[in-house]
C-alpha positions as CSV (number, residue, x, y, z in Angstrom):
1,X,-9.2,-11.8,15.6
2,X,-9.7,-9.0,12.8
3,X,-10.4,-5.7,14.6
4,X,-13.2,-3.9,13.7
5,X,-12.7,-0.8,11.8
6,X,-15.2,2.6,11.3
7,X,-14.0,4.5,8.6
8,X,-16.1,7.9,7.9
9,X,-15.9,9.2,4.5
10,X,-16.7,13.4,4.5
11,X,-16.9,13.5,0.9
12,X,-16.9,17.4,-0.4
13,X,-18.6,18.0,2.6
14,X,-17.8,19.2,6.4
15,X,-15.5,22.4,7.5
16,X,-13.8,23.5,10.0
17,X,-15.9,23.8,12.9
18,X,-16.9,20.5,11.9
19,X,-12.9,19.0,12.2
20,X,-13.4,21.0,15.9
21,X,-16.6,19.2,17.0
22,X,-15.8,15.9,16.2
23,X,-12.4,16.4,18.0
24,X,-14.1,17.5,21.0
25,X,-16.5,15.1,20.9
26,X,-14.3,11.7,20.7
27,X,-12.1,13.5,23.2
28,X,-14.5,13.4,25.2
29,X,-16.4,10.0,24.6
30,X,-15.1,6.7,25.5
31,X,-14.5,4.2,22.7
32,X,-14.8,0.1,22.9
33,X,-10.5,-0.2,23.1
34,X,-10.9,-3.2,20.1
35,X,-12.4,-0.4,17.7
36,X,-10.1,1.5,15.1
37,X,-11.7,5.0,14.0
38,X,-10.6,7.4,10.8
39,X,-12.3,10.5,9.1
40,X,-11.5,10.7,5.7
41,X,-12.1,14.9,5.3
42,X,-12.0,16.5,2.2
43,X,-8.1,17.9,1.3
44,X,-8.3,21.2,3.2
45,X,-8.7,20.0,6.1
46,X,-6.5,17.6,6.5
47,X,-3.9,20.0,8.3
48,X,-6.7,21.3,11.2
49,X,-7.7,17.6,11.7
50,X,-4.2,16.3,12.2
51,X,-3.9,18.4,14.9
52,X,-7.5,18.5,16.3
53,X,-7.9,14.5,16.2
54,X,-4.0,14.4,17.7
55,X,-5.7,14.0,21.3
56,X,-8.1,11.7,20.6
57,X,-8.7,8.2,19.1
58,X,-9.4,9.4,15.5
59,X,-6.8,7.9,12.4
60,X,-7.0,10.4,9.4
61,X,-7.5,9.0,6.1
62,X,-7.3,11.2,2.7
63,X,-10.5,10.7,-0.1
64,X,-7.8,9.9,-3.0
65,X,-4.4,10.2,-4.5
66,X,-2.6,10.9,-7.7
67,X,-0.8,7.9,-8.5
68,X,2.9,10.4,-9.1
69,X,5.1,12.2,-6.5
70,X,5.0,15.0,-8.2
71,X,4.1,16.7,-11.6
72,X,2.1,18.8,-13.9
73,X,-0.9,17.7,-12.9
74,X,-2.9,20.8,-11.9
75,X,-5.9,20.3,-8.7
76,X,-3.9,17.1,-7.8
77,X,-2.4,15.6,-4.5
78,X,0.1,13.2,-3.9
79,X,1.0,10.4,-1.7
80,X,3.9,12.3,-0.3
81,X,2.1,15.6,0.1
82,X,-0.6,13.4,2.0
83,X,2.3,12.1,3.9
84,X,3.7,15.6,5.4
85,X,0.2,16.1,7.0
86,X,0.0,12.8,8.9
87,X,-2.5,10.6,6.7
88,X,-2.1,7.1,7.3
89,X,-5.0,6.2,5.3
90,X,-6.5,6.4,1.7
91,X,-9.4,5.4,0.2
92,X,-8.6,4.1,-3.4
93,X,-11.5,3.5,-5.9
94,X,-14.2,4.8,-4.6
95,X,-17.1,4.1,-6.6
96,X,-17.5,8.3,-7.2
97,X,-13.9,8.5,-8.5
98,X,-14.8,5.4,-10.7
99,X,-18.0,6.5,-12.2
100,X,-17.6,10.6,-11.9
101,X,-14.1,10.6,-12.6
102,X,-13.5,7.4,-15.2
103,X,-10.9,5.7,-12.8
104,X,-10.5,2.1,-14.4
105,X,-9.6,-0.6,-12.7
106,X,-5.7,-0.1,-14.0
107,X,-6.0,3.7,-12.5
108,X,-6.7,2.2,-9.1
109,X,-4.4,-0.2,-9.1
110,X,-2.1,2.3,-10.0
111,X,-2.9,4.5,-6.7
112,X,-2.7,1.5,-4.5
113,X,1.0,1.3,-5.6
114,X,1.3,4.9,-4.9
115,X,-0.2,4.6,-1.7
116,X,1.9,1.9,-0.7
117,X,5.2,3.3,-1.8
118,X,4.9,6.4,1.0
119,X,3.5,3.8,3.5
120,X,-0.4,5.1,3.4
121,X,-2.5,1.9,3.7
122,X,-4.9,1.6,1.2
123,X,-8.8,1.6,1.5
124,X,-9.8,-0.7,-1.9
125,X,-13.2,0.3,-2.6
126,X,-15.4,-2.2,-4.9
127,X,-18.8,-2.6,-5.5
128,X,-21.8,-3.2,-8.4
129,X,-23.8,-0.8,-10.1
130,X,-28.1,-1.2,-9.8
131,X,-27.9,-2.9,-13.1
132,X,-24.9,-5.1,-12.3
133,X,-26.6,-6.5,-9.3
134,X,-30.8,-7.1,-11.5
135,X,-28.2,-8.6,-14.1
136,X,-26.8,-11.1,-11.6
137,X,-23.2,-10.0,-12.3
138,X,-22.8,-8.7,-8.4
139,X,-20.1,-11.5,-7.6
140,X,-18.4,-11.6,-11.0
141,X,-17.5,-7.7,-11.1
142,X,-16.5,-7.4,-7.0
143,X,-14.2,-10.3,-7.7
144,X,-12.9,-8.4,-10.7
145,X,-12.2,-5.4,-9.4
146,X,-10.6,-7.2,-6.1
147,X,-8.4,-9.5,-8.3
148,X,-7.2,-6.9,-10.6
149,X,-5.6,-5.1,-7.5
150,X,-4.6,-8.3,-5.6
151,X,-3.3,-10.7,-8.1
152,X,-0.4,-7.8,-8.7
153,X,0.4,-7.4,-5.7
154,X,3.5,-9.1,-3.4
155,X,2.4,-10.7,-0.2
156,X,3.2,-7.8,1.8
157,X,1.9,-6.0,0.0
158,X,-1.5,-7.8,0.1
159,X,-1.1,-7.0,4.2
160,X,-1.1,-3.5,4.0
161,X,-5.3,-3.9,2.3
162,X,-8.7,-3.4,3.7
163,X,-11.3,-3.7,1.6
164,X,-14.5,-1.9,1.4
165,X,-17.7,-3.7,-0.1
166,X,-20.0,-0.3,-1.2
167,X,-22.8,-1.2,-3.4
168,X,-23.1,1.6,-5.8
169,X,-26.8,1.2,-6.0
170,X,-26.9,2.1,-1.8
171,X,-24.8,4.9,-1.7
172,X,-26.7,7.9,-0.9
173,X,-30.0,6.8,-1.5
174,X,-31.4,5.3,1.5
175,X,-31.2,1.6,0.2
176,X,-29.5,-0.7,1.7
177,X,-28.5,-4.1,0.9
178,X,-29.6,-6.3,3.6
179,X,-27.0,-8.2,6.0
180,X,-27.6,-11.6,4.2
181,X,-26.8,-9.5,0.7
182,X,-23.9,-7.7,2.5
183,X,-22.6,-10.7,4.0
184,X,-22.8,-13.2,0.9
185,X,-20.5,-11.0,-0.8
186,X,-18.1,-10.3,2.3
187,X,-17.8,-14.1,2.2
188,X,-17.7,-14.1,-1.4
189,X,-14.6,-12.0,-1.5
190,X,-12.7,-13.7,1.4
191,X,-13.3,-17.1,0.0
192,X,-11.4,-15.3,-3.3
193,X,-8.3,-13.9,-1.1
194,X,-8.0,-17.2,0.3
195,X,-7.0,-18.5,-3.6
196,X,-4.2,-15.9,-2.6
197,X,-3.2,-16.6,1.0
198,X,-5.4,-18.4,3.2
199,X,-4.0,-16.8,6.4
200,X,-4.8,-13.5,4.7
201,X,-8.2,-14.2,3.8
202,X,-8.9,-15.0,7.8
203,X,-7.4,-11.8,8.7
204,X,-8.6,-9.4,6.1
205,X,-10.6,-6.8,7.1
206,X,-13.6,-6.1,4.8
207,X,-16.0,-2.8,5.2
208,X,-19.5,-2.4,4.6
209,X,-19.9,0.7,2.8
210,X,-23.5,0.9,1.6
211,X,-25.3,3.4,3.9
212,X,-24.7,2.3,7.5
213,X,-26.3,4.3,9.3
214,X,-27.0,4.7,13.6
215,X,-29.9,2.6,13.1
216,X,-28.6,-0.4,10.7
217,X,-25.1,-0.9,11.9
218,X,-25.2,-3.0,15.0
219,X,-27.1,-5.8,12.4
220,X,-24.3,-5.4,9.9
221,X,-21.7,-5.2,11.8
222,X,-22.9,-8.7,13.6
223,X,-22.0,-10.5,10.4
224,X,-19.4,-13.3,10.3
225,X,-17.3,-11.2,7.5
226,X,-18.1,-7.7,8.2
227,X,-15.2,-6.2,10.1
228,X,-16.7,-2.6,10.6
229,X,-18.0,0.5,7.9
230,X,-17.1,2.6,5.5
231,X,-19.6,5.5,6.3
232,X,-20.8,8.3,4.0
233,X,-23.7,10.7,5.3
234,X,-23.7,9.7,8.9
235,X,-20.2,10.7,9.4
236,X,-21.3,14.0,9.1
237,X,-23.4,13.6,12.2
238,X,-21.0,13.1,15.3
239,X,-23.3,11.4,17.7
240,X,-24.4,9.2,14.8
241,X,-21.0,8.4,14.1
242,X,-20.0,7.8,17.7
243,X,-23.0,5.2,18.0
244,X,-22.0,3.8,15.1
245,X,-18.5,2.9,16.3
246,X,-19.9,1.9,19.8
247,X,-21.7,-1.0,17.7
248,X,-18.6,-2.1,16.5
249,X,-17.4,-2.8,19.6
């Protein structure tokens, strides 16, 4: 039984009273127990919510990762430094860091590895553009960017993966792909893990990361292969966010 996940992604967004009311908040709310929640807040944060979420059910998570320990590589933060402030978690090719900041497919592999080799699970982020999707190249370019990632990997490695399906054209703008879209590629992708490892592919954990919202989650998250969100503006909004994860449970 794959246990659903809520992953909220701040973005360059939040601050600190923000870390504080969230904190408060899930210390005072009472979760589903077969729901895992993170927060993903921007880098300087990340010391007031590893103590502030320390109480309370919250994971932390980091937005990204330089793919070396350490180096001349000015405005950068690396797996190790993550590391020292408690992150567990990393998103990893995020379709922002692809488009915004030319990350390839080779560049997140590369940060996977990173991620791995400090023990941060990774958060592999895929999805197709607007005119991926009218083109009818949706399935062919997940699949690529999943296999690129997962056909280098070891077996254990493999283990350590969630994967987050975000449609770049339903990222910020109010569209969302419906469940059946959502779930045809969630299927889509675990039918390709299984290639891999078939055990894997049933216990995979795959993310809808498209806009879930308060309102849309409880029909997503009732999909056969979506294990739980990867949530952009509503995380922002702590009652949102709560009722978000209550769906998932």
């Amino acid at each position: 039984m794959r246990k659903p996940l809520i992953a909220g992604n701040w973005k360059m967004n939040g601050s600190a009273e923000l870390v504080e009311t969230f904190a408060r908040a899930f210390a005072e709310t009472t979760l589903p127990a077969s729901v895992e929640v993170l927060i993903h807040p921007p880098f300087p944060y990340l010391q007031a919510a590893s103590e502030a979420f320390a109480a309370t059910p919250i994971g932390l998570g980091a937005q990204t990762l330089n793919p070396l320990h350490a180096g001349a590589r000015t405005g950068e933060v690396s797996g190790q430094m993550l590391k020292e402030f408690g992150v567990e978690w990393v998103l990893v090719g995020h379709s922002e860091r692809r488009q915004l900041y030319h990350e390839g497919d080779e560049a997140v592999f590369d940060r996977v590895i990173a991620a791995l080799g400090v023990g941060i699970r990774p958060i592999l982020c895929v999805g197709e553009t607007l005119e991926e999707r009218d083109a009818g190249r949706t399935e062919e370019v997940v699949l690529r960017q999943v296999g690129y990632v997962m056909s280098r990997l070891e077996p254990a490695q493999r283990r350590q993966l969630t994967l987050a399906y975000e449609p770049v054209w339903a990222i910020g703008t109010g569209r969302t792909a419906t469940p059946a879209q959502a779930q045809e590629v969630m299927a889509a992708i675990r039918a390709y893990q299984a290639g891999f490892d078939r055990e894997l592919a049933a216990e995979l954990r795959l993310l809808y990361g498209g806009s879930m919202n308060a309102s849309n989650a409880a029909e997503l998250l009732a999909q056969q292969d979506i294990d739980g969100g990867l949530i952009g503006g509503a995380s922002l909004k702590v009652d949102d966010f709560i009722a978000i994860c209550q769906s998932a449970g």
